[in-house]
C-alpha positions in Angstrom: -6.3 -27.7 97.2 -5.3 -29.3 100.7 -3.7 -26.3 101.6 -7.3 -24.4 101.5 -9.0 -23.8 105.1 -12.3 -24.1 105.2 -14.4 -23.5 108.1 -18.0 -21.7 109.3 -19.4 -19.2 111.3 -22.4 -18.1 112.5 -25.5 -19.1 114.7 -26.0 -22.6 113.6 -22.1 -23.9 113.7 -22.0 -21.6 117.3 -24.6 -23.7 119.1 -24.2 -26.8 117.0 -20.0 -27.1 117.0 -20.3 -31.2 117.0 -22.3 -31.8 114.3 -21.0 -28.8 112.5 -17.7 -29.7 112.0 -18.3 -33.4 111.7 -20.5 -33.0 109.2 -17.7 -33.4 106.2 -14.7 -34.2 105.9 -13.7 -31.0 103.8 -13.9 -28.8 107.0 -11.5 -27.7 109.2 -13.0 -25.4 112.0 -16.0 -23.5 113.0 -16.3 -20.5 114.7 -18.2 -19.8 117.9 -20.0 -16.4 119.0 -18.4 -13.4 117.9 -16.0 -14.4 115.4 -14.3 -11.1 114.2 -10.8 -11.7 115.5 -11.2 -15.5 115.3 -11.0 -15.0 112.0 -8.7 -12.9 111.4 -6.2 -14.9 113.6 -6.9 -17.9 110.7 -6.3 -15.5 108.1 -2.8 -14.4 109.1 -1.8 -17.9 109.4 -1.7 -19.2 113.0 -2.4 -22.6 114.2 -5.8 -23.4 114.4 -4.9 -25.3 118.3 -3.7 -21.8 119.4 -7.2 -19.5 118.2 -9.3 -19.0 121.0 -13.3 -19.4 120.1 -13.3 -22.0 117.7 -13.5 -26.6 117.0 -11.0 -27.9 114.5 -10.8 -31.8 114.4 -8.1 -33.9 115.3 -7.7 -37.9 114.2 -10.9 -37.5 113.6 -12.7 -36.0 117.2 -13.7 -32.5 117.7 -11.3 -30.4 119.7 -12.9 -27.3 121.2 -10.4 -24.1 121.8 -11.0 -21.7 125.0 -14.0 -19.7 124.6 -13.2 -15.7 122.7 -14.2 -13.2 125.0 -16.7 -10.7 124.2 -15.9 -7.7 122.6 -16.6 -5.0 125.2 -14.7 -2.1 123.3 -16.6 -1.9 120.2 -14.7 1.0 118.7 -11.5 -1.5 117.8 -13.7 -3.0 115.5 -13.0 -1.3 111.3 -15.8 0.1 109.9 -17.7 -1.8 107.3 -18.2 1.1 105.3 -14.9 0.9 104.1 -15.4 -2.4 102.7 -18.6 -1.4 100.8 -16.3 1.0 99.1 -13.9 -1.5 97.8 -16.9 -4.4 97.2 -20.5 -2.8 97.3 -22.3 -1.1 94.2 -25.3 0.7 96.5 -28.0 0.7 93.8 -28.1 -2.5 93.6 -29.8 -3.2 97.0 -33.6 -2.0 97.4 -35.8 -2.4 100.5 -39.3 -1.8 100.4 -39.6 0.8 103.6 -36.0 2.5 103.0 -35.2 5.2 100.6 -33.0 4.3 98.0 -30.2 4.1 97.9 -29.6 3.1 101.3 -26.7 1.9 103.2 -26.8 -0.5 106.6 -24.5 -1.2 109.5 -24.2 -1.9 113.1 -23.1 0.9 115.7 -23.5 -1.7 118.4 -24.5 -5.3 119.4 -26.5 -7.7 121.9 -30.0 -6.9 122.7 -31.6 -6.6 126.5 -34.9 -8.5 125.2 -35.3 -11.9 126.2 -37.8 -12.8 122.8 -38.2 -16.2 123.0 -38.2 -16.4 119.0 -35.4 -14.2 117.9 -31.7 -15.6 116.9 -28.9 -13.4 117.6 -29.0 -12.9 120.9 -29.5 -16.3 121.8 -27.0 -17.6 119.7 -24.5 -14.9 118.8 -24.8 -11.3 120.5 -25.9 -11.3 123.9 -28.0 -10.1 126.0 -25.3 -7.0 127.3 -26.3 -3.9 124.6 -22.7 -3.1 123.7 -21.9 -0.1 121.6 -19.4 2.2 120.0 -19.0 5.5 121.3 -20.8 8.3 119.6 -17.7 9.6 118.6 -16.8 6.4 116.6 -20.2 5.7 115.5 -20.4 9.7 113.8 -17.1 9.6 112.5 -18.1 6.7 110.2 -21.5 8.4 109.1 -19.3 11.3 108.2 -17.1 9.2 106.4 -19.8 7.1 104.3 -21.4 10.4 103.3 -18.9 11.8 102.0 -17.6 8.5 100.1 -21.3 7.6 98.5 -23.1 10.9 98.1 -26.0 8.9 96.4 -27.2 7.5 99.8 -30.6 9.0 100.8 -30.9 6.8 103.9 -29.0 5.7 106.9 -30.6 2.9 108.7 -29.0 1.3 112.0 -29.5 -2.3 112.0 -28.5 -2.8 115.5 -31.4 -5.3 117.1 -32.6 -2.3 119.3 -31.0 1.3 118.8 -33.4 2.4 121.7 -32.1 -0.3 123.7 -29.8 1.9 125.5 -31.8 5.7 126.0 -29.1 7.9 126.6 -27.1 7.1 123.7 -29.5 6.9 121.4 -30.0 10.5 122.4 -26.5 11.8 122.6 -26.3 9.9 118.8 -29.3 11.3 117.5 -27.9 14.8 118.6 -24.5 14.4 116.8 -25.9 12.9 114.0 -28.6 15.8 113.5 -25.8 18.0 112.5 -24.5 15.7 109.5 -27.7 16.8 107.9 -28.5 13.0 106.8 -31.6 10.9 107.2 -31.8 7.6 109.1 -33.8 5.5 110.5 -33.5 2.3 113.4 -34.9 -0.8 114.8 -37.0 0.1 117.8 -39.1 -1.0 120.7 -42.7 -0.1 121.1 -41.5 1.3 124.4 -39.7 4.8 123.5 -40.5 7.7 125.5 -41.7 10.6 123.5 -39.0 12.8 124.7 -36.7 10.8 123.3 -39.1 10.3 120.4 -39.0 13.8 119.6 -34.8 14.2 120.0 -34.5 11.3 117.5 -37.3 13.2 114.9 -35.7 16.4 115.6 -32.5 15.0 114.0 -33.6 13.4 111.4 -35.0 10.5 112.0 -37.3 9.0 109.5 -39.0 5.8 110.3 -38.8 3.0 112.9 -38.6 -1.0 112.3 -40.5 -2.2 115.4 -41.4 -5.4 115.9 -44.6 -5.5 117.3 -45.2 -9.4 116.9 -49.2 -9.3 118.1 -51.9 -7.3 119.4 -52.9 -10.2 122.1 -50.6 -9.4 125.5 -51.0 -13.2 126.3 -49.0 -13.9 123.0 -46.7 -11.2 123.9 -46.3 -12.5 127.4 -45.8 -16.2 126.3 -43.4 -14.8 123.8 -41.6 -12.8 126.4 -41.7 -10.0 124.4 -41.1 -7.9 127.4 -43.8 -5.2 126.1 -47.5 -3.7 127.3 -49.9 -3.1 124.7 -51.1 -0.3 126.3 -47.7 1.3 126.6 -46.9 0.3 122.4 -50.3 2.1 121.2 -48.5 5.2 123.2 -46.0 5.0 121.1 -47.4 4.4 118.2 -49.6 7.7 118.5 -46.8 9.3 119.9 -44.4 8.3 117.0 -47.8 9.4 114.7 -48.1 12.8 116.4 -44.3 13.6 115.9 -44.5 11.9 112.0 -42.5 9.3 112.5 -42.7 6.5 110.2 -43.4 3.1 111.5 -43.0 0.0 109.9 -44.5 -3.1 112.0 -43.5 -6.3 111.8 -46.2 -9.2 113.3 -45.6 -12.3 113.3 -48.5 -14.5 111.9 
């Protein structure tokens, strides 16, 4: 069907446009960083020349498009959740450290860590922690437990909820009233005031990534973390019981 567009996104077409769209003859773009509204723009029919944020070929040659801006206002974005309605049977997905059912999604993106081994914000995110308001993100939680009553869990997949220790506050406070469970990705670096909020609120368990015990590895890693300051934590997070679930890398 040569009236089919076919194109890619993600982390490997974003830093590898060239060879991405060269790579066969059947495709005609790929999409660079965040690609939300790039998207979209394809989808409602406009030229490809005139989408910012994406390479289409032309007689053959790449042709790269002006660069799509961040998004800096994260609330214009629609919530996933409503697409899970439409397209996602819950029960069907199991994780080994979250209750189940569960149910996923971002309430921001980017990450300030500088983790010489992870993808996203390398490629994709950022390094700026952008999220939506509390107001946006609670709305949403509001919404999904009233539309799937079989979720036990909550978990914010954003790289590092704790990133940004205000909000995470303020959200943990809001979200304590919904009654829900939830849990985060987190740094081994969280105060235990804000420890204590989160678990107050209910807050479950953390996904931190440790990586090692050695601090040369972390160092060479630039992991941006002291031991001394994540076996704090971890005693803290024990003390308030808070589950953790580590990840190391091996």
């Amino acid at each position: 069907n040569k009236n089919l567009v076919i194109g890619f996104c993600g982390p490997h077409v974003a830093i590898n446009p060239d060879h991405s769209i060269l790579a066969s003859d059947a495709i005609d773009f790929v999409a660079g960083n965040e690609f939300d509204f790039t998207i979209k723009e394809i989808a409602e029919g406009n030229a490809l020349e005139n989408i910012d944020g994406l390479t289409y070929k032309k007689n053959g040659r790449p042709v790269h498009n002006k660069p799509r801006s961040m998004i800096e206002n994260m609330d214009i974005l629609p919530w996933v959740t409503k697409v899970y309605k439409d397209h996602l049977v819950t029960t069907d997905y199991y994780n080994g450290y979250m209750l189940h059912p569960y149910m996923s999604f971002y309430t921001g993106r980017g990450c300030k860590s500088r983790c010489s081994f992870c993808l996203w914000p390398q490629t994709i995110s950022g390094h700026n922690y952008r999220t939506r308001s509390v107001k946006n993100i609670v709305a949403e939680v509001l919404w999904a437990k009233d539309n799937f009553p079989e979720i036990k869990e909550f978990f914010f997949d954003d790289d590092t909820l704790t990133d940004n220790i205000p909000h995470v506050e303020a959200l943990a406070q809001e979200i304590g009233k919904l009654g829900i469970t939830w849990s985060c990705n987190a740094k081994a670096n969280v105060p235990y005031e804000t420890l204590k909020i989160m678990k107050d609120n209910g807050l479950r368990l953390l996904l931190v990534g440790y990586e090692s015990g050695n601090q040369k590895i972390l160092v060479n890693i630039k992991k941006g973390i002291r031991l001394d300051i994540a076996r704090q934590f971890t005693r803290d997070c024990h003390k308030l019981g808070i589950l953790i679930h580590g990840t190391f890398i091996v």
